[in-house]
C-alpha positions as CSV (number, residue, x, y, z in Angstrom):
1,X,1.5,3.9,2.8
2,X,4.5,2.2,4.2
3,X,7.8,2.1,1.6
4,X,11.1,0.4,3.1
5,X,12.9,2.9,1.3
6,X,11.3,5.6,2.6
7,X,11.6,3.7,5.9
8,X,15.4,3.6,5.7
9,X,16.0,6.9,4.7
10,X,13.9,8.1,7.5
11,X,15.4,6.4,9.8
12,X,19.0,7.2,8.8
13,X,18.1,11.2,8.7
14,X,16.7,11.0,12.0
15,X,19.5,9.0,13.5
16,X,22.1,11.4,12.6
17,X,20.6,14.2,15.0
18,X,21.4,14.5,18.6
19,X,18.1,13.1,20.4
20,X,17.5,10.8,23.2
21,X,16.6,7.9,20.8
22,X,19.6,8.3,18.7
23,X,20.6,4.5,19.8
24,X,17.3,3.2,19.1
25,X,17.0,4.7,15.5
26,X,20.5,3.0,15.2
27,X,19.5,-0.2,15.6
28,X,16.1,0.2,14.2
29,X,18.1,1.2,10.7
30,X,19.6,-2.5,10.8
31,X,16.5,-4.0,11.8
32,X,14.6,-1.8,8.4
33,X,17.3,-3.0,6.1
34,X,17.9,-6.3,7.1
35,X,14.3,-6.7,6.7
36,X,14.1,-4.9,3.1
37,X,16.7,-7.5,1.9
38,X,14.6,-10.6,2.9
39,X,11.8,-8.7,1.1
40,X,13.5,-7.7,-2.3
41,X,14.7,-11.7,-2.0
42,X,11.4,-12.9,-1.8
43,X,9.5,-10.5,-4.5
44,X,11.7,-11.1,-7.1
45,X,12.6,-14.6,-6.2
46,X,11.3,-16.7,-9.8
47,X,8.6,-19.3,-10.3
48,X,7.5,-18.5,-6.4
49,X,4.9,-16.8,-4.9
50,X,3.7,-16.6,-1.1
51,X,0.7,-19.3,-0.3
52,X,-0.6,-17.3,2.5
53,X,-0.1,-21.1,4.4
54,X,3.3,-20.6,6.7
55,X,3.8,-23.7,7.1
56,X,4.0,-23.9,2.9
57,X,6.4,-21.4,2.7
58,X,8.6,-22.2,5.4
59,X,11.1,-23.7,3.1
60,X,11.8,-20.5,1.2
61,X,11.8,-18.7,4.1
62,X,14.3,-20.7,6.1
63,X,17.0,-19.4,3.8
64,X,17.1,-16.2,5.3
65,X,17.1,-16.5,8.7
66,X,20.5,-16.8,9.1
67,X,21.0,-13.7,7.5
68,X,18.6,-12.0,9.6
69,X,19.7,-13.2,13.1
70,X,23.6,-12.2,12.1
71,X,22.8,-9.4,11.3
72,X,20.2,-7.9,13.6
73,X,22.3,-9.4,16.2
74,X,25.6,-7.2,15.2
75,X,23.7,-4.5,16.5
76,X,21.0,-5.6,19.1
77,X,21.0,-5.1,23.0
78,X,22.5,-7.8,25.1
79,X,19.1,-8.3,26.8
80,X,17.8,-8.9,23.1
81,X,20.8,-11.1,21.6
82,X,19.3,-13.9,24.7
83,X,16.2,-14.0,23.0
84,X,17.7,-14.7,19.4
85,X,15.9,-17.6,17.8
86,X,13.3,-17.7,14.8
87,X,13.2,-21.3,14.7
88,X,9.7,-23.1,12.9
89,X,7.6,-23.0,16.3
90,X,8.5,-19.5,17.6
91,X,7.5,-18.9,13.6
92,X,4.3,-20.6,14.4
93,X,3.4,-19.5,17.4
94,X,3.6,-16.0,16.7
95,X,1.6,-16.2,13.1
96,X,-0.8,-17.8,15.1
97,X,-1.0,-15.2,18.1
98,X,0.6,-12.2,16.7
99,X,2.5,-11.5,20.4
100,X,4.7,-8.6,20.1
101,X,6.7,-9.9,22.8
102,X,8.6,-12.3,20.0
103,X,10.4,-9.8,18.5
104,X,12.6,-12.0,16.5
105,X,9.9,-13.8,14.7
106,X,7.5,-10.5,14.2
107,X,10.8,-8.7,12.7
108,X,11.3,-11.7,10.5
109,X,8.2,-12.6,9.3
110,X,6.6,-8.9,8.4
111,X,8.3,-9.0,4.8
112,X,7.1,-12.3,4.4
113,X,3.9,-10.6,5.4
114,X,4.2,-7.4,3.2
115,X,4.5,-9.7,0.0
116,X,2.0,-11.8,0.6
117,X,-0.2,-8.8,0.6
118,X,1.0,-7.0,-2.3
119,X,1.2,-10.3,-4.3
120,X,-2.2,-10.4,-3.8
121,X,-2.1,-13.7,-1.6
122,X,-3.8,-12.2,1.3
123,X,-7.0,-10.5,-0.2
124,X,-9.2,-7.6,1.5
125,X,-11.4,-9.4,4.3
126,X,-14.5,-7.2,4.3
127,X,-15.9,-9.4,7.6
128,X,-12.9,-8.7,9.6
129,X,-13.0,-6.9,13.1
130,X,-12.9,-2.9,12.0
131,X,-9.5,-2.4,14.3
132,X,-7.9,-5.4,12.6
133,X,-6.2,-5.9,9.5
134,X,-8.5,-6.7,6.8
135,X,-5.7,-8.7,4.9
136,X,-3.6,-10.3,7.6
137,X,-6.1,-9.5,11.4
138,X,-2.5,-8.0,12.6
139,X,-3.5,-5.3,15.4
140,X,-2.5,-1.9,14.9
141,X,1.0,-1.1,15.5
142,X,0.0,2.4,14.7
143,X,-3.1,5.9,13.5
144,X,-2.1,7.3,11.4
145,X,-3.8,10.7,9.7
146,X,-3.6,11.8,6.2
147,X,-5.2,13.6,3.1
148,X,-6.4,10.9,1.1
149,X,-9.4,13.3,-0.8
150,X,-8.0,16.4,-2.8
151,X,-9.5,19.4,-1.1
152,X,-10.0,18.1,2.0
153,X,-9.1,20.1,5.1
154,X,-8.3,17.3,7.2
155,X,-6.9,14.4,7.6
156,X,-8.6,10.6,7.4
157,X,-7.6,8.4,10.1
158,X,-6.0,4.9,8.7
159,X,-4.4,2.5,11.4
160,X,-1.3,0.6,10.4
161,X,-1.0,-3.4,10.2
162,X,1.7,-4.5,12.7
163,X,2.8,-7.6,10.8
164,X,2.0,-6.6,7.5
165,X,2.4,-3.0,7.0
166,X,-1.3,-2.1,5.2
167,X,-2.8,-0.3,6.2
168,X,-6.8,0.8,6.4
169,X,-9.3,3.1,6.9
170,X,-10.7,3.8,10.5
171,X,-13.3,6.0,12.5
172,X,-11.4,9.1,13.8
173,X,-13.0,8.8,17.5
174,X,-13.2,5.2,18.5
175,X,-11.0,3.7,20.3
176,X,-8.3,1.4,17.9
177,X,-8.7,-1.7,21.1
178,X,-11.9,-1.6,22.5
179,X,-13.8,0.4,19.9
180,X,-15.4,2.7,22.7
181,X,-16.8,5.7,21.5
182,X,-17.7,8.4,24.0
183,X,-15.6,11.1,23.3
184,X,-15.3,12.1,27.4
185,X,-13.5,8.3,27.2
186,X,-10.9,9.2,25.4
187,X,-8.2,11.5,25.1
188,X,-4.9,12.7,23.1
189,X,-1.7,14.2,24.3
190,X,0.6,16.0,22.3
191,X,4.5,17.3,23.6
192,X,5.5,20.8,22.0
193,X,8.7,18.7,20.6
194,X,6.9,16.9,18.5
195,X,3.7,18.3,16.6
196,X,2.9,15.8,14.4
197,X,2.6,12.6,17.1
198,X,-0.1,12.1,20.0
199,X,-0.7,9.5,22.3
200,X,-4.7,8.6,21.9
201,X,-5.8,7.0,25.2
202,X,-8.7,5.4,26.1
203,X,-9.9,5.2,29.7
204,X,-12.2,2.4,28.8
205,X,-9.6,-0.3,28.3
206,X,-6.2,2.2,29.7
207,X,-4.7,1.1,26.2
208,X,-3.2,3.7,24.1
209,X,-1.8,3.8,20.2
210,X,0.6,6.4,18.8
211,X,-0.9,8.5,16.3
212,X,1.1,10.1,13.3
213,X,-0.5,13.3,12.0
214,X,1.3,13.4,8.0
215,X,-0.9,16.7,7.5
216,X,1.4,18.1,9.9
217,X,4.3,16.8,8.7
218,X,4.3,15.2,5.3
219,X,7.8,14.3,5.8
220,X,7.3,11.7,8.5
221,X,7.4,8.0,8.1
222,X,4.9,6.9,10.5
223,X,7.3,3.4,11.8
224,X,10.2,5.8,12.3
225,X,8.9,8.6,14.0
226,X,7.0,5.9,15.9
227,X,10.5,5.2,17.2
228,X,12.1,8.4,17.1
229,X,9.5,9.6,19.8
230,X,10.0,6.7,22.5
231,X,9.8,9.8,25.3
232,X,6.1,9.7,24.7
233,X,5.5,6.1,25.1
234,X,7.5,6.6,28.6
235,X,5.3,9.4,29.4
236,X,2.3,7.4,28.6
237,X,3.2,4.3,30.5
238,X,4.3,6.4,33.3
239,X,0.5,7.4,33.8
240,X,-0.6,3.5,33.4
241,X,-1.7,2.6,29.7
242,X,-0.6,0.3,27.9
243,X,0.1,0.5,24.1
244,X,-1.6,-1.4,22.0
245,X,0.8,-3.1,20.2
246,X,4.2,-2.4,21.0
247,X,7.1,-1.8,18.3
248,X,10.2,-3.4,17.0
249,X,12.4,-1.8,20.0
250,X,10.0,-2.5,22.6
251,X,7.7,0.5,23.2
């Protein structure tokens, strides 16, 4: 599902309109292609492949983090450019507990992640928690709905990795947090601006995820229009839930 390509040119087309989140898409378009170089570097980097062990690979990766803080940081928000540091321990600490408050290490560390999947390091975990990544147990940044069965009239529900970018299959009514059920528990909001994106609440746990309806609009890339529609995640915090996982510019 996810392509950095895709990504970037997303990003850039929706940038170049006049909307509240212009500034955001701006700086997300660094982040996206920063992030794509580190990845092209490491999938075509020869006689090395990912371990799925961090603490294995840290050597390769340390190469690029200078490129990645000078960058991002030519761009970032003076309240992010005091946080700047992807040193081995932040590194650690976040593999380990996957916070999204560490933005610099989560930004660095998903291409790292995305290879290691698509090399085939991380396998399919059929054991893991249904509203965690099978391949990486990353939460979901994001639910995402989309034709995956010619004929079909509607979309399946998939929820997308936060540090790896895979994403899976998921029940359409459960909650992507707390797995509650009841339907009166849980609710969506949509905004006439935006058709294709809903805020799916639960009033079990108050925690919400975006969802990105693609059989809506095919167009979208479901990480940019997360962005591209922050208003929502304002509304949503506004009436007191709290997203699951938030995103690379902090909603």
């Amino acid at each position: 599902m996810f392509s950095w390509d895709a990504s970037i040119n997303r990003v850039h087309q929706l940038a170049e309109k006049s909307t509240p989140a212009r500034e955001l898409l701006v700086f997300y378009a660094t982040v996206l292609a920063t992030q794509k170089e580190i990845y092209e570097s490491l999938r075509t980097k020869r006689d090395w492949l990912p371990s799925g062990v961090l603490e294995n690979d840290l050597s390769v990766l340390r190469e690029h983090v200078p490129f990645f803080l000078k960058s991002v940081l030519s761009v970032a928000p003076p309240a992010l450019v005091e946080q700047a540091d992807a040193r081995d321990e932040l590194l650690f600490e976040y593999w380990e507990n996957r916070s999204d408050k560490l933005f610099f290490p989560k930004a660095f560390l998903q291409p790292y992640a995305q290879w290691s999947v698509q090399s085939g390091v991380f396998s399919k975990h059929t054991s893991t928690p249904e509203n965690r990544c099978p391949y990486c147990f990353g939460k979901p940044q994001l639910s995402v709905l989309r034709v995956t069965e010619s004929g079909s009239e509607s979309g399946n529900r998939h929820l997308l990795c936060a540090t790896c970018l895979s994403s899976w299959e998921f029940r359409r009514v459960v909650c992507a947090s707390c797995s509650e059920e009841h339907p009166f528990k849980l609710q969506y909001f949509k905004s006439d601006e935006y058709d294709h994106v809903r805020i799916e609440t639960c009033e079990s746990c108050k925690q919400y995820v975006k969802g990105i309806d693609l059989t809506r609009l095919g167009l979208a890339v479901p990480v940019v229009d997360d962005v591209a529609t922050a208003a929502l995640d304002l509304w949503a915090i506004e009436k007191g839930y709290a997203k699951i996982e938030l995103n690379l510019v902090g909603l």
